[in-house]
C-alpha positions in Angstrom: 15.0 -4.8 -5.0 18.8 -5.0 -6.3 19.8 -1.7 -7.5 20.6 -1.5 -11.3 25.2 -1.4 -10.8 24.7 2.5 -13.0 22.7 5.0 -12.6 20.7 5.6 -15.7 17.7 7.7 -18.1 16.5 6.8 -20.9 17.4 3.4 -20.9 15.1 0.8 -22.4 14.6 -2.8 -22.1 12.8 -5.9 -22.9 12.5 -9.1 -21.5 13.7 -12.8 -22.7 13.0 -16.2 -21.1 12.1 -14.6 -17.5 15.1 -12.2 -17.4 15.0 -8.4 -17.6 17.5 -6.9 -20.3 18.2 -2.7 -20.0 20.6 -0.9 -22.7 22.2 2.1 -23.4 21.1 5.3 -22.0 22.6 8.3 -20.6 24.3 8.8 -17.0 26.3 11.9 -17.7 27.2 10.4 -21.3 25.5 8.3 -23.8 26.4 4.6 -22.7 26.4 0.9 -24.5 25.9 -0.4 -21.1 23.7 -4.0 -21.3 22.4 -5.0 -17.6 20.6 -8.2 -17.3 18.4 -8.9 -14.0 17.3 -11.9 -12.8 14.1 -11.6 -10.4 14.9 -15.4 -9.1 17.9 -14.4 -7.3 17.5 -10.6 -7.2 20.6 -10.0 -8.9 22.1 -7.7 -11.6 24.4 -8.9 -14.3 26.4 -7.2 -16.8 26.4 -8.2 -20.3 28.5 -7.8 -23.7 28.1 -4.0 -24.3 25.8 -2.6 -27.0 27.8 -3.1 -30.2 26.3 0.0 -31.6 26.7 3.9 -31.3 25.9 5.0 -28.0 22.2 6.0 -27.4 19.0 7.6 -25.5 15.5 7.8 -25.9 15.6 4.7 -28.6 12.8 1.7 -28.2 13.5 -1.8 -27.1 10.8 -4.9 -27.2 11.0 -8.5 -27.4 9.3 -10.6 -30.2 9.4 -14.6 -31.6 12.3 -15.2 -28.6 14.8 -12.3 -29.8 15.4 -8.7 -27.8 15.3 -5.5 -30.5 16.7 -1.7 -29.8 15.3 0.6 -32.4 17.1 4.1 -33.6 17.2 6.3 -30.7 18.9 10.0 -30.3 23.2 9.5 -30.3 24.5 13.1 -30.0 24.5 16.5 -31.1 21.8 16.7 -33.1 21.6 13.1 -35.0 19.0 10.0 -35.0 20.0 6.9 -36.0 17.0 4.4 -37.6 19.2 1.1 -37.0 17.5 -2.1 -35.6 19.4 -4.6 -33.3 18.4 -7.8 -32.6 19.8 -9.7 -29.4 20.0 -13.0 -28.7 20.2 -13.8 -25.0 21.2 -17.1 -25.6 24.7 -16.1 -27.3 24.4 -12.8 -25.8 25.2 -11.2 -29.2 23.6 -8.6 -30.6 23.0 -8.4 -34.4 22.7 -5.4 -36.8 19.5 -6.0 -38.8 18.1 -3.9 -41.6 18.1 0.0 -41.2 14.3 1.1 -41.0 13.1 3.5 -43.8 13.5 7.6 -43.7 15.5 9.4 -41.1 17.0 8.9 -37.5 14.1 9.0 -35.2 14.4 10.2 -31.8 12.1 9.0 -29.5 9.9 6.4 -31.9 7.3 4.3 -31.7 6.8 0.5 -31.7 4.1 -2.8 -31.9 4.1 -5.7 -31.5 0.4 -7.1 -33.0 -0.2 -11.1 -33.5 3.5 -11.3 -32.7 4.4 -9.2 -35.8 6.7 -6.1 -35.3 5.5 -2.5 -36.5 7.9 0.7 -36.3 8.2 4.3 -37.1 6.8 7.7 -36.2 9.3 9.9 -33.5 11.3 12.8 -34.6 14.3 15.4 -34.9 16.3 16.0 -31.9 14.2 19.6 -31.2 11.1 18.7 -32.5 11.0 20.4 -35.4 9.8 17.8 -37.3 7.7 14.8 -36.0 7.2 11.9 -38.4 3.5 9.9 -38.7 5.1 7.1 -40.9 4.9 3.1 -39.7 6.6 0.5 -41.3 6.3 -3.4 -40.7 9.3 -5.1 -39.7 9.9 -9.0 -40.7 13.4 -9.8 -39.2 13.3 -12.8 -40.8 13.7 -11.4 -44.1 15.0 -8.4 -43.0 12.7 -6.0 -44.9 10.6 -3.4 -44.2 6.7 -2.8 -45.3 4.9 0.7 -45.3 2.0 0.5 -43.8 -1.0 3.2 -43.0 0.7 6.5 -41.5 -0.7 7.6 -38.2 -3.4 10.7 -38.6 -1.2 12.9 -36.4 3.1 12.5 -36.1 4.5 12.7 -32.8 7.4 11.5 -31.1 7.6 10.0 -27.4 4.2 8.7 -27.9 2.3 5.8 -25.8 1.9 2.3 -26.8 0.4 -0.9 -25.9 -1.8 -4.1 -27.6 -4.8 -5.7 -26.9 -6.4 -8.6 -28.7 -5.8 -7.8 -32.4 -5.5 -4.4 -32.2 -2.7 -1.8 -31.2 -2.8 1.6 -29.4 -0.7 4.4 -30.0 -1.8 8.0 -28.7 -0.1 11.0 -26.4 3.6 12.3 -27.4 4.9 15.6 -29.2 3.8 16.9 -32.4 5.9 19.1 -34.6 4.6 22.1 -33.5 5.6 21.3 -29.8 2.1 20.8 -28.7 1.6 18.0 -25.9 -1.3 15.4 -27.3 -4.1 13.6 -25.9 -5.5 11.8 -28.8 -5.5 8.0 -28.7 -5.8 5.9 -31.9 -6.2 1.7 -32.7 -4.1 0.4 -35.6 -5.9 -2.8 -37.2 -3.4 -4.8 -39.3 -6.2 -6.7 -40.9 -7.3 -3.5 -42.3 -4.2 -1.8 -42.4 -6.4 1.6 -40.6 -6.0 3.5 -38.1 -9.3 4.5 -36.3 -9.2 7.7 -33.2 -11.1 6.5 -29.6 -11.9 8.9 -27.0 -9.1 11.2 -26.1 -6.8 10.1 -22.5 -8.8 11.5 -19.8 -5.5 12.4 -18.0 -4.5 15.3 -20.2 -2.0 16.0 -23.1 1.5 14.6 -22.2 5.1 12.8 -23.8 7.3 10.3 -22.9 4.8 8.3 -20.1 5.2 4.6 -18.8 2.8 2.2 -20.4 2.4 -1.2 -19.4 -0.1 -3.9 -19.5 -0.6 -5.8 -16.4 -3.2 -8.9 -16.0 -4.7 -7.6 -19.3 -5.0 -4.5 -18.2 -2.8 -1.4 -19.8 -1.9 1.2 -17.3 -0.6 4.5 -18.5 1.2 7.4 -16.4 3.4 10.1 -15.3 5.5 12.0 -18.7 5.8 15.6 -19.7 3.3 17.8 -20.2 5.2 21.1 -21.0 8.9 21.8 -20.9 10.3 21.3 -17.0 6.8 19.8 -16.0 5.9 16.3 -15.3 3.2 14.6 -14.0 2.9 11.4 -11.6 -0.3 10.3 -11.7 -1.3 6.8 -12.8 -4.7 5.8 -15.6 -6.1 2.8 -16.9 -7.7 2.0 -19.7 -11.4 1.1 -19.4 -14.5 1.3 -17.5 -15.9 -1.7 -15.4 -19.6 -0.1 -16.4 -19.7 -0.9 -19.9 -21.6 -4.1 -20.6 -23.8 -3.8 -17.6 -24.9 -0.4 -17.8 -26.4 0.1 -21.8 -30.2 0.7 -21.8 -30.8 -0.7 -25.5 -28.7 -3.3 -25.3 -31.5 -5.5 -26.6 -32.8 -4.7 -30.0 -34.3 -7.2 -33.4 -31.9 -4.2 -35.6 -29.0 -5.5 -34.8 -28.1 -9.5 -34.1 -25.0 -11.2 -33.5 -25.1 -14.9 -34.0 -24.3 -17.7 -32.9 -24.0 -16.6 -29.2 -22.0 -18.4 -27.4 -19.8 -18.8 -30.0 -16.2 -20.6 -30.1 -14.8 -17.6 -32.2 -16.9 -17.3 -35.7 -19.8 -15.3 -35.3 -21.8 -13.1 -38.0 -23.1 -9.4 -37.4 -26.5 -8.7 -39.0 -27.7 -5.3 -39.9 -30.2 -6.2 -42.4 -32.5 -3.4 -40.9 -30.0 -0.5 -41.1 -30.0 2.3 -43.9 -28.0 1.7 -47.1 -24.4 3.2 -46.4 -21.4 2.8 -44.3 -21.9 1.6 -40.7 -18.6 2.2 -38.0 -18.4 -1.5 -35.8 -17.2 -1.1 -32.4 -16.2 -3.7 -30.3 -15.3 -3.4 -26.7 -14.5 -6.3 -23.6 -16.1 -6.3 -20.2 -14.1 -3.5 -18.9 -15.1 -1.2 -22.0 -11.6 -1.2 -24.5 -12.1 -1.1 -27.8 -10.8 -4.7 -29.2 -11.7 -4.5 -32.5 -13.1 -1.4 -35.2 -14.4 -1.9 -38.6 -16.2 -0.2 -41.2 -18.2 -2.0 -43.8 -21.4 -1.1 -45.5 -22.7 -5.0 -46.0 -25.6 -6.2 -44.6 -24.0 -9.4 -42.7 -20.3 -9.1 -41.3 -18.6 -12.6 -40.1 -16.1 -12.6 -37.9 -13.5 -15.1 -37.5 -11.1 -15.9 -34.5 -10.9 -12.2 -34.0 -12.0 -12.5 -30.6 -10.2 -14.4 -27.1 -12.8 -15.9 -24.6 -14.8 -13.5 -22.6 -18.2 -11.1 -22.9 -17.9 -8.4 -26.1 -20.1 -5.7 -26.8 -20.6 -4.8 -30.1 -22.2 -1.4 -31.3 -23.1 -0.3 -34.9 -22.9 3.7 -36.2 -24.7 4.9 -38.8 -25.3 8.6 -38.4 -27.0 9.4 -35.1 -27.8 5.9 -34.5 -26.8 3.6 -32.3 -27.0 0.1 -31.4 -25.8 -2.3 -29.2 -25.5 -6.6 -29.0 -23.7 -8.8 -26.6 -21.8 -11.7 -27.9 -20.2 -14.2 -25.5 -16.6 -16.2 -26.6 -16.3 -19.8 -25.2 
């Protein structure tokens, strides 16, 4: 394809109405540079430079129609925590609300149920690595706390599916590499830890999701070393290969359902149960705790086959639920 017209790192982008937007970055100096590209005609076109300072290793993501750039590294040894918010329409961008606490290098962003969530990164050498998350409305340009990540880290992976996001890998404070992966449930406002990335402990990765499917790969792992390999997330065995799968412990009801269904665990012990669910290709969708009998569910779910599984102790159970 079209090369980009300046070589570039660090840059970020997002994408509006079917073009691709990349700003800032570094190519021998911190740039405001704003590239659009336009896969129709294979072209590259420049646009109005970033009004900002210039920056690296900041976050950009669209939401509700409008491109954002969040904080980012600008020079000797300062972070900046401004959000910008770009209209591709106008091709303008404008300075919204500063987020909470310091200049973040490297952070972290969601975009869950088409509400924006920010925070975590760090200090330009990693001496400090911040766990806080803030929701963003940019309507009324405020900011919301919401439930700190277990573990800070900066240069961190992130993705969404269904209602859930997925934050996990980066830098800690210490300077150790991560492999620990963790859901954030905004109905809940709780982050819950899954199994760890079976591709080892790494920073600054690609992360996409393509066809529903997130893909994760190449970063860091230690200073001067980088890796190229490529993951997903999931396991095609899941839902066909569970041996209890049938049980009168656990029900899930109605199935098929068009979204509202109720989870029954009349016959467990009194005490907190862990809910799991997962699709067809094994990725956790949805985690809950509760320690009621009956659970109901609604609209939580998009069409397809769910498993759910029930913790309580050193038991486990298992139902399938099907979503017309």
């Amino acid at each position: 394809m079209a090369n980009i017209p300046t070589p570039i790192e660090s840059s970020y982008g997002f994408v509006l109405n079917g073009k691709g937007y990349i700003a800032c970055g570094y190519n021998g100096t911190l740039t405001t540079n704003v590239f659009m590209y336009d896969p129709g005609t294979n072209t590259w076109t420049q646009k109005n430079n970033f009004p900002g300072t210039a920056r690296q290793n900041h976050v950009c993501f669209s939401a509700n129609g409008k491109g954002y750039l969040f904080a980012g590294f600008i020079g000797g040894s300062s972070n900046t925590n401004e959000m910008w918010q770009y209209n591709d329409t106008t091709d303008i961008w404008t300075q919204k609300t500063s987020a909470p606490g310091p200049g973040r290098n490297n952070p972290t962003f969601l975009i869950v149920n088409n509400r924006i969530y920010v925070g975590m990164g760090g200090t330009t050498n990693i001496s400090v690595e911040y766990s806080d998350f803030y929701l963003f409305d940019p309507i009324g340009n405020t900011y919301t706390a919401v439930d700190s990540i277990p573990v800070g880290r900066g240069g961190a992976a992130n993705f969404t599916l269904g209602n859930l996001g997925y934050v996990g890998l980066g830098v800690s404070a210490t300077g150790t590499y991560l492999n620990d992966f963790y859901t954030f449930d905004p109905s809940t406002n709780t982050w819950a830890q899954i199994d760890t990335f079976g591709g080892g402990a790494r920073a600054c990765v690609f992360n996409e999701i393509v066809n529903g499917t997130p893909y994760i790969g190449c970063g860091r792992y230690a200073n001067g070393l980088y890796k190229s390999d490529n993951w997903t997330y999931g396991t095609k065995t899941d839902v066909h290969e569970m041996t209890n799968i049938a049980n009168t412990t656990l029900l899930c009801y109605p199935t098929p359902t068009s979204g509202d269904f109720t989870i029954d665990m009349s016959g467990y012990s009194i005490g907190e149960r862990r809910i799991n669910i997962t699709d067809q290709l094994g990725r956790v969708v949805y985690i809950t705790t509760s320690s009621q009998d009956k659970v109901q569910l609604s609209n939580k779910l998009s069409p397809g086959l769910y498993v759910v599984s029930i913790v309580q102790g050193v038991r486990h159970d298992y139902a399938r639920v099907l979503v017309e």
